[in-house]
C-alpha positions in Angstrom: -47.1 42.2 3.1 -49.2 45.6 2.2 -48.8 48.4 4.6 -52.3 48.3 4.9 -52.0 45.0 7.0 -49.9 47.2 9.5 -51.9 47.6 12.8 -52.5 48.3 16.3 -54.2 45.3 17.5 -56.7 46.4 21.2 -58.6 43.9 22.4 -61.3 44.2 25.0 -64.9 43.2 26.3 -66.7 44.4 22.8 -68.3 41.9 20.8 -67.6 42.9 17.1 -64.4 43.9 15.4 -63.7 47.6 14.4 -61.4 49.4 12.6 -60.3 53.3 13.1 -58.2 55.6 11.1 -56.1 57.5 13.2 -55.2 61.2 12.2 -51.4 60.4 11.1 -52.7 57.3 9.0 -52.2 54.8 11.9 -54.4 51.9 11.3 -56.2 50.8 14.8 -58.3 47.5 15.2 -60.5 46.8 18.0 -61.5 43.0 18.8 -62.8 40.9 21.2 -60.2 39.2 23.8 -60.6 35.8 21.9 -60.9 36.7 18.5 -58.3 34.6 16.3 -55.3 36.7 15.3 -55.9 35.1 11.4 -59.6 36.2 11.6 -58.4 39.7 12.5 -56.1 39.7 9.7 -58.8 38.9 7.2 -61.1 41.5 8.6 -58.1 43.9 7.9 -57.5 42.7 4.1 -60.9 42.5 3.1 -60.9 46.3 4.1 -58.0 47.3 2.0 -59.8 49.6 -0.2 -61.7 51.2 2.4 -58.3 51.8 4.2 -56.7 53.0 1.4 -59.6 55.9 1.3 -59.9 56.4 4.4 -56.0 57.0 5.1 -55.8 59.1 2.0 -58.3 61.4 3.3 -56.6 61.7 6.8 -53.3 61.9 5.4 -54.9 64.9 3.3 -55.8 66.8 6.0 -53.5 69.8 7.2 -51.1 67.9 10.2 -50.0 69.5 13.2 -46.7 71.5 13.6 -44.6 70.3 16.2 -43.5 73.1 18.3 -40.3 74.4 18.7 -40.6 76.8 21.4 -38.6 79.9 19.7 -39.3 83.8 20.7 -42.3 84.8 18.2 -43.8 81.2 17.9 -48.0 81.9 17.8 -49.9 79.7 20.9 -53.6 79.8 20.7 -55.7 81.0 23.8 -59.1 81.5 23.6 -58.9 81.8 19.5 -56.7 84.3 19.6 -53.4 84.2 18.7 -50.4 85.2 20.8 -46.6 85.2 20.5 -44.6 83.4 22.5 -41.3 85.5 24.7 -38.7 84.0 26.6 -37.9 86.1 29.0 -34.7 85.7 31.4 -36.9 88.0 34.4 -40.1 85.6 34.4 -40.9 83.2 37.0 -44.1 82.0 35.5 -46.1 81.9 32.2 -48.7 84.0 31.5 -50.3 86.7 28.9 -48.8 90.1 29.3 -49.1 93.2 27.0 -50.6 90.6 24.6 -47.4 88.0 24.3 -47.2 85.2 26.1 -44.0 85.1 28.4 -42.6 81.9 29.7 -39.0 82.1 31.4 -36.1 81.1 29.9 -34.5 78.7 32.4 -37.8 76.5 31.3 -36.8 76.2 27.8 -35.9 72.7 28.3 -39.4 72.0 29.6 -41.4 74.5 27.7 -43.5 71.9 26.8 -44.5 70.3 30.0 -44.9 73.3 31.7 -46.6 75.5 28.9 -49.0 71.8 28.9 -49.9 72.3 32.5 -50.5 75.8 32.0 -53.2 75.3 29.5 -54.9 73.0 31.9 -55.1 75.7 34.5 -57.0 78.0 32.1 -58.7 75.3 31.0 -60.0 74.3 34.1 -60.9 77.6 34.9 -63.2 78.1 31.8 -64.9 74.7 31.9 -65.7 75.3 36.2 -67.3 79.3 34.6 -69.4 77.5 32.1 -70.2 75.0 34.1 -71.6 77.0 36.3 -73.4 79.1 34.4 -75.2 76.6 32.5 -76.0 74.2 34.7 -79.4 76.5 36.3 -80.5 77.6 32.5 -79.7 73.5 31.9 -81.3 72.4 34.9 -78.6 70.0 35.9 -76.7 69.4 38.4 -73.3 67.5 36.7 -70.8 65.5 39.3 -68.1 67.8 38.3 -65.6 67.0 35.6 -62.3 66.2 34.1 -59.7 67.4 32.2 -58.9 64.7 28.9 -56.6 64.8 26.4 -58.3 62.1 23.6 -57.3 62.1 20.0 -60.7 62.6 18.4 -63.1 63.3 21.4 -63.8 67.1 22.5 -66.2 66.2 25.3 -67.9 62.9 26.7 -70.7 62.7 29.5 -70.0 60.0 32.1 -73.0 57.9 33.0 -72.6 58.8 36.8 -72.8 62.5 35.8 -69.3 63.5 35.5 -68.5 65.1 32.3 -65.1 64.8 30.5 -63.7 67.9 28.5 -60.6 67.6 26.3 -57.7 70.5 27.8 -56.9 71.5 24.2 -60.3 73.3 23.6 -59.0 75.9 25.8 -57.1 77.3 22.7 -60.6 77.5 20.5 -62.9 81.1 20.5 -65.1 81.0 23.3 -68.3 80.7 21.4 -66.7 76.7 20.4 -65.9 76.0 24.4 -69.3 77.4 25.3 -70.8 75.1 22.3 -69.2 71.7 23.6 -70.0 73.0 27.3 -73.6 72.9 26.4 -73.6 70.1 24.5 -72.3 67.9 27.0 -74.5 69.0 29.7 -77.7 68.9 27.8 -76.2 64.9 27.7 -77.3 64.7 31.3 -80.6 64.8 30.0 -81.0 63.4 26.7 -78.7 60.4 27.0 -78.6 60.5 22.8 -78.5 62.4 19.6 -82.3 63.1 19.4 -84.3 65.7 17.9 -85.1 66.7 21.0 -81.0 66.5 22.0 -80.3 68.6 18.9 -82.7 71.3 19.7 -82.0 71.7 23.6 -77.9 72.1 21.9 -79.7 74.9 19.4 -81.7 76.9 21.9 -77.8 77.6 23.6 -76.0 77.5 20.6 -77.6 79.0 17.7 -74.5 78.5 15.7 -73.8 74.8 16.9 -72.8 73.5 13.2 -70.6 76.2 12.5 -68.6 75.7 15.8 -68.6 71.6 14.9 -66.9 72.8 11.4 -64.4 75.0 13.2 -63.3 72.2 15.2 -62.8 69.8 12.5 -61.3 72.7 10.6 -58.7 73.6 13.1 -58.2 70.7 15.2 -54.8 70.6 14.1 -54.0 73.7 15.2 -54.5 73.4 18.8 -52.0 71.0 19.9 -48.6 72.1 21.9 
């Protein structure tokens, strides 16, 4: 059998079948609860070709280094770049004199704790611009949530509550501020309208160069 027939079957309450090309090349394929396994596995070999294309593009893309957590290894904050310093006097991470210090005896869990770290600034930055937008907006959003989604930056729940992904903590701010806006402008065009589209450009001028940055760089900001 093909690799191509290699999937990740998900079944749910959706009516059609789907397929989605996830960024290492994993094939994914979304079905109703009672579609026929055989049915599914025709839908996935009459899509060979588009597989095929689809996966070589992804697997074209730049991947994501896996982190090794060494003195001098760059973490993104904010766009900017910063080394990373293992120090044996720290008790806490943090940015000083332009490094970013974690202590030593966390080595083992540099990842985990530099993780929730990130999600403290992140919250932090999402709560400013939320704040800030929401009166030139006029919106009052439910609050919101930290995510961590493979190929979602932001969503807008339908009770209000809007969903930012952590990782866009490590983009320039002029990107955070972008999906910020674009989000909360959701809570009152519930689409992709012209009208949607210029609310977005009246608060970010630069909105399609900020979508291109993210797509650019997405595999950069990862832990």
């Amino acid at each position: 059998m093909s690799d191509y027939h290699k999937f990740l079957l998900v079944r749910s309450a959706r009516k059609t079948l789907m397929m989605v090309m996830k960024e290492d090349g994993a094939l994914v394929v979304r079905s109703p609860r009672h579609t026929p396994i055989e049915r599914i596995r025709q839908f996935v070999t009459d899509s060979t070709d588009w597989i095929e294309r689809k996966r070589a593009r992804m697997l074209s893309r730049p991947q994501p280094r896996v982190k090794s957590f060494t003195d001098g290894e760059e973490f993104l904050l904010l766009g900017r770049l910063y080394p990373l310093r293992l120090s044996d006097n720290a008790y806490r991470i943090g940015i000083i004199d332009n490094e970013l210090i974690c202590p030593r005896l966390w080595l083992e869990l540099a990842a985990v704790k530099l993780v929730a770290w990130y999600k403290n600034e992140a919250r932090r930055q999402f709560n400013e611009r939320c704040t800030r937008f929401a009166p030139i907006i006029g919106v009052e959003p439910r609050g919101f949530r930290l995510t961590s989604p493979d190929r979602r930056w932001g969503s807008c729940g339908s009770k209000g509550t809007l969903n930012f992904n952590w990782r866009l903590v490590m983009a320039p701010p002029e990107v955070i501020d972008y999906v910020v806006v674009h989000e909360m402008i959701h809570l009152k065009h519930f689409n992709h309208s012209p009208e949607f589209w210029k609310a977005v450009e009246s608060l970010a001028p630069d909105f399609k160069r900020h979508q291109a940055w993210l797509k650019t760089n997405k595999h950069r900001l990862i832990i």
